[in-house]
C-alpha positions, 0 to 999 in steps of 0.5 A: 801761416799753416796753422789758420786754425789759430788765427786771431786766437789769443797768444797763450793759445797759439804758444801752447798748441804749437808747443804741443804740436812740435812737441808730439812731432818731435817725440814721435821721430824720436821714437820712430829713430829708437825702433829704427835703432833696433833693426840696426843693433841686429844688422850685418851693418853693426857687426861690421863697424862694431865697438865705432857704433858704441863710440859714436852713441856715446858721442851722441849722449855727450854732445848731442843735447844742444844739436838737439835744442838747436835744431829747432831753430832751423828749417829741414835739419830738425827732424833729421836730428830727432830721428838720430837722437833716437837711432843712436840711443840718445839717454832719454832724460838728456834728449827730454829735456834738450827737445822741450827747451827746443820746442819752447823755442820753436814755439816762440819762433813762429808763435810772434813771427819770427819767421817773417824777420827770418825771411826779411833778413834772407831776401836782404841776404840775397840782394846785399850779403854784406849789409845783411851780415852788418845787420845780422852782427849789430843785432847780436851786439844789441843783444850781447849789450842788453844782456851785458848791461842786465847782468851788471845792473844785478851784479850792482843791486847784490854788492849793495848793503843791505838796509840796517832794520831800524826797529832793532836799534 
């Protein structure tokens, strides 16, 4: 674990302060991709390809927030998207509230040691791909199960009548 400061520390002090760490490390490349972002609107670069930046920003505004909150479930690819989040102007509000979804994620990742499934399921990738796509598809139909039955036990509970107040009678 690279955080053996919070080893043997109860989980809500884990979940916390690796929630604050990505959270701090995340607005900070934000922020490092706005200052970048200002150099580029005065670059030779954006008055070459001129109104296909704006296009671009306005895509980024659009479709952005999830690619966002999904990079935090990857290795690599999660800073690359928060420093374009901000060289492309993403509206900070929809970048705000994607990040924090994506740093409750995160948090939780390697907070209850999501990593090691994630590394159990790679090294089974390698040796038997087929199997591990298998166990990859029975465990999103696990999932797809739980939250189907979950959804349906609900739906029964509000199509229930309500109880009749036996003291108005």
């Amino acid at each position: 674990m690279p955080y053996e400061f919070l080893e043997g520390r109860p989980f809500w002090v884990v979940y916390s302060a690796l929630f604050g760490i990505v959270f701090c490390r995340a607005q900070a490349t934000y922020w490092i991709g706005r200052g970048l972002d200002a150099g580029l609107h005065r670059s030779r670069f954006a008055r070459r390809v001129g109104d296909r930046l704006t296009r671009a920003q306005h895509l980024i505004n659009r479709f952005g927030p999830p690619a966002v909150t999904l990079s935090f479930m990857t290795v690599g690819i999660q800073t690359a998207v928060n420093l374009a989040a901000g060289a492309m102007r993403m509206r900070f509000g929809r970048y705000l509230t994607a990040m924090v979804i994506g740093c409750l994620i995160w948090a939780a990742i390697y907070s209850l040691g999501g990593l090691a499934v994630i590394a159990a399921w790679w090294s089974l990738f390698l040796h038997s791909p087929l199997l591990a796509i298998a166990v990859g598809a029975l465990a999103a139909t696990g999932v797809l199960c739980y939250a189907w039955s979950r959804r349906s036990r609900g739906r029964r509970r509000s199509e229930r009548p309500a109880p009749e107040d036996s003291l108005s009678s």
